[in-house]
N, C-alpha and C positions, 0 to 999 in steps of 0.2 A: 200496563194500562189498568187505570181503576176500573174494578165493578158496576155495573150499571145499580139504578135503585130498584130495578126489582131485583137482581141479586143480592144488596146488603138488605131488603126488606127479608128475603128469606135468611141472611146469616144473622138478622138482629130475634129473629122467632128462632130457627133452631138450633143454637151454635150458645146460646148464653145461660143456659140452664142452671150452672152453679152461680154466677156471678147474680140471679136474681134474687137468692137468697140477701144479698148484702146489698141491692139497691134496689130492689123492684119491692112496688108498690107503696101503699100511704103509709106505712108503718115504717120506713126507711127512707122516710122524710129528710131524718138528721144525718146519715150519711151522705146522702148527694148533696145536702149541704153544705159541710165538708170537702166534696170531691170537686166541688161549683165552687170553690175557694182557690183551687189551683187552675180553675181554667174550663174545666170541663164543664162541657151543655147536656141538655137531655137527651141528646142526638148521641154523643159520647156516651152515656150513661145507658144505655140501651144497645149500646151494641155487644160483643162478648170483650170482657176486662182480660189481657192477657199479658203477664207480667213479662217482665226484662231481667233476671237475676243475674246482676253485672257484678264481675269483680276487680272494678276497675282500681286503679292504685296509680299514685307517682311513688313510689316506693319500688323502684326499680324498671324495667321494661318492659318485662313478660306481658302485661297488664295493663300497659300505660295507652294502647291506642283504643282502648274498649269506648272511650267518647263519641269518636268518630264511628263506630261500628255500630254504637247503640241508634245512633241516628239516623242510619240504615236503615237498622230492624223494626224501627218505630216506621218510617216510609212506609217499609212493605205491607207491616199488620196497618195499618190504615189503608192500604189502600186495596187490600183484601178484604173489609169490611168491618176491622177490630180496633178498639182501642188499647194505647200499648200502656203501662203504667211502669217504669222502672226505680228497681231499689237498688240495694248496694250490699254487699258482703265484704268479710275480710279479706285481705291476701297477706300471705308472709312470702317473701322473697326466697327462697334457698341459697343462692349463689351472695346475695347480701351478709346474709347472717351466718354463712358456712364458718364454720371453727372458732365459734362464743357460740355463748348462752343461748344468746337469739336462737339459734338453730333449733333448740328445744320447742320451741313453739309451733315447728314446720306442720310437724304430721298432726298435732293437735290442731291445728287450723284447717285439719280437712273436717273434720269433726262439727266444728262450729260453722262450716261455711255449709255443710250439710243441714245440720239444724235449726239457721236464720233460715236457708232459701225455704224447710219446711214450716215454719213458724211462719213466717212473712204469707207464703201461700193460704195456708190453710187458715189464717188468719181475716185474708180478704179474700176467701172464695173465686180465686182467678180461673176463669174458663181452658186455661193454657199458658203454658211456662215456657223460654226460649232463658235460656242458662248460659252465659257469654264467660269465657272461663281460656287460659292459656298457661299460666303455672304448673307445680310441680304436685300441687295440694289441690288448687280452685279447679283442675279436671275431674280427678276422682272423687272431690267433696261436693263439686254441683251432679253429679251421676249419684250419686248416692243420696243425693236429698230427693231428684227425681223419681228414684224407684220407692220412695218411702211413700212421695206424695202419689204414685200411678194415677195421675191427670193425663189427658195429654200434652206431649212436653218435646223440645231438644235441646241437646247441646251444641255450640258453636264453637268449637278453637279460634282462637284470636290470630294464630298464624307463629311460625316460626322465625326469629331473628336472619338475618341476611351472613354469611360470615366475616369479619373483618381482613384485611391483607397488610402482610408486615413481612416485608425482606422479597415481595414477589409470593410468599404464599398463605393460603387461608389461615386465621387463625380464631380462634373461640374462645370462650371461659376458660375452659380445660387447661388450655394452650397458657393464660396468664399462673394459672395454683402452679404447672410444671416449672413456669419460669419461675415462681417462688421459688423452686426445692433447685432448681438450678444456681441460683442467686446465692442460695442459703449455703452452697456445694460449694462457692466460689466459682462456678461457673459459666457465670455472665454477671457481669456489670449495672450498675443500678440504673444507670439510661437504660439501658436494653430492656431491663426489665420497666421502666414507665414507658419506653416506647410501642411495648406488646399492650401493655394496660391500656395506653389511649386508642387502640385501635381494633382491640378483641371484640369489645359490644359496640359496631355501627350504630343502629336504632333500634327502635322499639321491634318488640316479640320473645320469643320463648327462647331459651340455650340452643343452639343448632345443631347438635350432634344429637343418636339417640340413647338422649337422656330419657329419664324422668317424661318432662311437658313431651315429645314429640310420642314416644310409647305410646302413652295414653292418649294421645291425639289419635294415632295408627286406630287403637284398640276401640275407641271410639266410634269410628269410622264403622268396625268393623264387626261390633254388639247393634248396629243400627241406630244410636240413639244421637249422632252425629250423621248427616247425609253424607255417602263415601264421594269423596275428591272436595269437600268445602274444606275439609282440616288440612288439606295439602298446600294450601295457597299461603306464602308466605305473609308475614304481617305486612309488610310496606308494599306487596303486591298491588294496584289499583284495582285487578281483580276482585280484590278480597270484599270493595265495597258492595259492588254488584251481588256477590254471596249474599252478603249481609242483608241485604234488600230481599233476596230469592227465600231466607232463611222465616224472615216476617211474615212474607205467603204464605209460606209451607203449615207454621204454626194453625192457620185458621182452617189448613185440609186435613190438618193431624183431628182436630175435635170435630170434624164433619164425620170423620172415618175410625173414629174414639180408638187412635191409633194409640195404646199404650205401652209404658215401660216394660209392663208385663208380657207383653206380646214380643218387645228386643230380646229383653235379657232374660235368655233363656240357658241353660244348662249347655245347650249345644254353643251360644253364643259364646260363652264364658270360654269354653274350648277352643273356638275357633279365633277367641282373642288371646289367646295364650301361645296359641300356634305362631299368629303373626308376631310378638313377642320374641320367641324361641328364633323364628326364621329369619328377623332383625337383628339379631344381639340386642336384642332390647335392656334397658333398666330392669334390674332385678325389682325394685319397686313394683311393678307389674305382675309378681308374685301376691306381694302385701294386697293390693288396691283389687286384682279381682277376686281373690278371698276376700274381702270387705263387701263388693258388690254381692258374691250370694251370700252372704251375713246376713247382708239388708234386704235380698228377695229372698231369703228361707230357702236356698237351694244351696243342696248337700254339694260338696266341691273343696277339697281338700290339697293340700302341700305336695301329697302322693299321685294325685291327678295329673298336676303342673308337670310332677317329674317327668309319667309318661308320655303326658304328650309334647314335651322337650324333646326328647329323647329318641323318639320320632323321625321328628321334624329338620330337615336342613338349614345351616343357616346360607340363604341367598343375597341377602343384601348387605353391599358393603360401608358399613357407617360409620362413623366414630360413634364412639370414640377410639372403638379396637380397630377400626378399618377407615377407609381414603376419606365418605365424602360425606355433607351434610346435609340436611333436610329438604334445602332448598334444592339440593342437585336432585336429589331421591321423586321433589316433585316437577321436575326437568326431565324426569326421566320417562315420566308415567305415572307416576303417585301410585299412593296405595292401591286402584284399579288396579294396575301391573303385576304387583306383587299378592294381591287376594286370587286374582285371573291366575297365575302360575301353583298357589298352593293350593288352590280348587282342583285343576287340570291335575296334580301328582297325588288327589286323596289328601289332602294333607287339610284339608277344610271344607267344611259341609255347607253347600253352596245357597240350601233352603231357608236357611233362617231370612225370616222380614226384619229391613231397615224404615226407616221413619218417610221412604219415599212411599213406603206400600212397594215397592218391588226387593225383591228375595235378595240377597245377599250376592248369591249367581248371577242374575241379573245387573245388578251394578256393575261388576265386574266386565261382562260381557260386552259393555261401551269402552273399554281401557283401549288408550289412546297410546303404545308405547312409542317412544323418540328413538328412531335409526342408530342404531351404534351405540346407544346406554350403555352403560356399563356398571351402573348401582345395583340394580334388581341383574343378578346372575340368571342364567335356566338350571334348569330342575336338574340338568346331566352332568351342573358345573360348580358342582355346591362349595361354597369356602368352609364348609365342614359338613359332614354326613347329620349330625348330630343338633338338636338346638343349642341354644346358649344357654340357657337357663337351668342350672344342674340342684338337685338337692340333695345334699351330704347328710348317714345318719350315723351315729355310734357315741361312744359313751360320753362323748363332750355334747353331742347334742341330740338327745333320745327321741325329741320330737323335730328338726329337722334344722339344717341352714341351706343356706342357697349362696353359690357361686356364680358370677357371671362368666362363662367362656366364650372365646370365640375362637380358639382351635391352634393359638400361637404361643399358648399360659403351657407351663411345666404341668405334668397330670399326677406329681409325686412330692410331696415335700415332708421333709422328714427335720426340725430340730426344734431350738429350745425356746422356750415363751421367755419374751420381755411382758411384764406383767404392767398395765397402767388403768388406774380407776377411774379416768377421763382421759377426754381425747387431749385437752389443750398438754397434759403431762407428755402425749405420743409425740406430737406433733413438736413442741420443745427438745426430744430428747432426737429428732431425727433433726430439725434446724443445727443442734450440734454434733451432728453426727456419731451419736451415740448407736445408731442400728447399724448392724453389720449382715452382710450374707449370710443367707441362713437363717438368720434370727427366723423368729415369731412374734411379730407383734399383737398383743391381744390386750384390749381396749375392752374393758367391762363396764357394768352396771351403766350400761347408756339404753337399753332396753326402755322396751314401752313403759311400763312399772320406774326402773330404774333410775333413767333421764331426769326427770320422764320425759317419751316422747321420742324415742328411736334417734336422735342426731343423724346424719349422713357426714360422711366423710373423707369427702374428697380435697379438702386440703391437705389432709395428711398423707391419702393413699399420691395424689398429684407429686404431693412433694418430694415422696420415695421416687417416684418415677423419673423427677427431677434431677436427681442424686445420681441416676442411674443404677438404681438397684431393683426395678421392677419386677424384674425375672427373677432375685433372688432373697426377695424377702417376702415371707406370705404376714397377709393381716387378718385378725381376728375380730369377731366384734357380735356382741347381743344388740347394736344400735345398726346402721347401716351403711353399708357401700355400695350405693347403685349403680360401681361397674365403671366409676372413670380413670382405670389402671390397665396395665399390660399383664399385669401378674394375677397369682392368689389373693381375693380379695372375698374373705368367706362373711357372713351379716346374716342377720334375721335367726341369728340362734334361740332357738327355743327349747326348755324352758330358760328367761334369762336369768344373769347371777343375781338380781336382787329377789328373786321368790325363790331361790336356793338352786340353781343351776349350776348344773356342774363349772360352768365356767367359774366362778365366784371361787370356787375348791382348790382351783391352779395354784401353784405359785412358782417364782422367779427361777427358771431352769427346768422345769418339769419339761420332756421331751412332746411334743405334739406331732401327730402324721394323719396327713392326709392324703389318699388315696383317691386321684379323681376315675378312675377306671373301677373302682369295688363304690363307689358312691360312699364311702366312709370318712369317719373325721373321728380321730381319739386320741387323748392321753395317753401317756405308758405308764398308766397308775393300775393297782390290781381292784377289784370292788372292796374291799376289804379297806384297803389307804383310802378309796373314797369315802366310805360309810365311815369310816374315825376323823375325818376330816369336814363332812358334814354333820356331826356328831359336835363339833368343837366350833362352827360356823354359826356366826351371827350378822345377822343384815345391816347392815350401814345405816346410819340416819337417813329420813327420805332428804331430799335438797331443797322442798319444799310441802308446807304445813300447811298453806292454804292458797285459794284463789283458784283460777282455771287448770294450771297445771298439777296442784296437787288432787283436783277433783277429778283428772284424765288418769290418774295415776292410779287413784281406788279403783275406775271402771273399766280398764284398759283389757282387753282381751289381750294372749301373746301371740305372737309375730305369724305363727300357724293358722291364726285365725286371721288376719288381717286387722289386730291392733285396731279394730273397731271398739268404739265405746260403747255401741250400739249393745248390751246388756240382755237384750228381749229376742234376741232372734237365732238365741244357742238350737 
């Protein structure tokens, strides 16, 4: 129900403070000018300007219903006394572009989509931000333009894809790369494999396993700067419109109550997003992105943090990719409530931190609605592993850290010899022929943030082993990424990487590798001495590009420890 006029007389006095710098009074004549070109009156023009940073795309799904949503959120802020004004960001697809070049551009797009939504704001003094975002990039680069800009602001998850069914049982993205390496195996037919493809991505929303988008959905939720249970609601849910409406409101009580980012993300939030992470099997990506998020608020939070509070923590829910069910079941079951309510109740999450409702973090939780009989979100007594998923490996292959994804079915010991490959497309070729044998080591260099540039992910290739059926017995290597869509060893985010002289770069073809998941190590059987004469005799590759946006991520790029922010200023 709309506001009365004396209520939007009081939101058009207190609530528009920033935005009169850009259209109040006679000297900003020529901007309402301007703004009275698109439609807007002076009734419009007086109330508080509060942006929509959408990152809508027909560029694949994730992204694709942001139209309908945005015109939600324009209802609500109007009819809470605002006007809505929306722009537009980049997106790059992951699942599109996975294994070429494209893929280079992913993690650089969190960067710039962070940057416009800063630029775009602070450009036109918007009283409040509402950041509409569902990808694997447009989450953590609209959260990161937010904490730059600390307006008040939120973000919205666009919702999670639905899963497809093929032969009687679900199947996903995942499910189509495995049928690649099946295919490639001779182990299913080329129908089989288009009839998985036509049916894996239903409709619009984000991957449905937890990947990438659905993590940072969770984590979202659960820094407060997403309201907890609106990121739970799948894309094509009807629900989700009514969010979308409630989301509009909310905005104009966030700058009544100058609710800011600085107030979410906090030190403790960053923990307790990590934790949920850990207790999901979440994307190891969620390493990378909440070291980027205290990049960008100036809070200390390190790779060593992450470890211990993995390490911790239980993993309880059972998701893909390493476990049954997917996102939509997860918010079937009770949604994030459920599972914040459960690692609250066991210590495993500090219940105080404030979300963007103005109630604590405890509090949300303390509505969690669970469905009789669930069986996604486990109890605390019945953990699918003691342990989180999210592990970080240290030793001489990587003196500042890699991360594995576990969830408690991977080998904790692998012991042999590196397949050496200087791109992925070389890996991924040499497994189609079945060139990788049990055993091997495959390690995939200079794909690092520097290197790439731009970290690559790599789940075609890790897919396609799994495809082959060698999950369990081939471990993968890599300075670029695996966010975790395998059964096996699947190590990433080495730092420092081989293009600024990391040890990885120093490997070559048969050098022995071991990695130890119970000592948290990862090394060569090279002595310091063969290292030092070997980077002694090492020279860096040409970069892969000399100019434009990617060779300019490449000079600024933090490494993988830091969370591969370009962000320069906030060491």
């Amino acid at each position: 129900m709309a506001d009365s006029p004396e209520t939007l007389d009081r939101v058009r006095t207190d609530l528009n403070a920033r935005s009169r710098t850009l259209v109040g009074g006679t000297d900003r004549a020529g901007a309402r000018a301007m703004l009275k070109a698109i439609g807007l009156t002076d009734e419009d023009l007086a109330k508080p300007l509060i942006a929509i940073a959408s990152t809508w795309t027909e560029v694949g799904p994730c992204n694709f219903g942001f139209r309908r949503l945005s015109a939600k959120i324009k209802e609500g802020i109007r009819a809470a006394g605002g006007t809505p004004l929306e722009f537009n960001t980049i997106s790059i697809n992951d699942g599109i572009t996975m294994g070429t070049e494209g893929m280079k551009a992913s993690l650089i797009s969190r960067e710039m989509i962070a940057d416009s939504i800063e630029l775009v704001t602070r450009a036109n003094y918007f009283d409040g931000v509402i950041a509409l975002a569902a990808c694997d990039k447009t989450i953590p680069g609209t959260i990161m333009g937010l904490i730059r800009l600390n307006i008040p602001s939120l973000m919205l998850y666009g919702g999670t894809i639905l899963p497809g069914s093929y032969q009687g049982k679900d199947v996903d993205l995942v499910s189509v790369y495995e049928a690649i390496g099946a295919y490639g195996a001779g182990n299913l037919s080329e129908e089989e494999l288009k009839a998985i493809e036509n049916v894996a991505c239903p409709g619009p929303g984000a991957c449905g396993g937890q990947f990438t988008a659905n993590t940072m959905a969770n984590i979202s939720q659960i820094m407060g700067i997403c309201p907890m249970g609106y990121g739970d609601v799948p894309a094509e849910d009807p629900k989700k419109d009514d969010i979308a409406y409630q989301a509009g409101q909310l905005v104009l009580k966030l700058i009544e109550n100058d609710m800011r980012p600085d107030k979410l993300i906090t030190r403790t939030a960053l923990e307790n997003a990590v934790a949920a992470a850990a207790a999901t099997a979440g994307s190891t990506n969620a390493v990378l992105h909440t070291l980027a998020f205290a990049r960008e608020a100036g809070i200390e939070f390190s790779i060593d943090d992450i470890e211990a509070i993995s390490r911790r923590t239980p993993i309880i829910a059972d998701l893909r990719p390493t476990g049954k069910y997917v996102a939509a079941d997860m918010y079937r079951a009770g949604g994030v409530p459920v599972l914040v309510k459960r690692l609250i109740e066991g210590g495993y999450m500090d219940g105080s931190t404030l979300t963007v409702t103005g109630s604590t973090l405890g509090e949300e939780a303390a509505k969690a609605q669970e469905t009789p009989g669930q069986q996604v979100i486990l109890p605390l007594d019945k953990p699918i592993k003691e342990s989180g998923g999210l592990v970080v490996l240290k030793g001489n292959l990587a003196p500042d850290g890699a991360v594995v994804k576990l969830k408690g079915t991977e080998p904790t010991f692998h012991r042999g010899p590196a397949r050496i490959f200087n791109r992925e497309e070389d890996a991924f070729e040499a497994v189609q022929a079945q060139q990788i044998k049990a055993g091997d080591v495959v390690v995939i260099r200079y794909e690092g943030p520097v290197g790439g540039p731009g970290m690559r992910e790599m789940l075609q290739t890790t897919a396609a082993i799994v495809g082959q059926g060698l999950g369990q017995d081939v471990m993968l290597i890599t300075d670029g990424r695996f966010s975790g869509g395998t059964r096996g060893l699947c190590i990433g985010h080495i730092a420092p990487e081989a293009m600024i002289g990391g040890p990885l770069g120093l490997i070559e073809e048969g050098d022995m590798i071991v990695v130890d998941i119970d000592k948290r190590s990862i090394d060569v059987e090279l002595s310091d001495d063969e290292l030092a004469k070997r980077r002694a005799a090492w020279q860096a590759p040409a970069p892969h590009y000399t100019s434009g946006v990617l060779a300019k991520y490449a000079r600024l790029a933090a490494q993988a420890n830091h969370g591969a922010t370009s962000n320069i200023f906030n060491d």
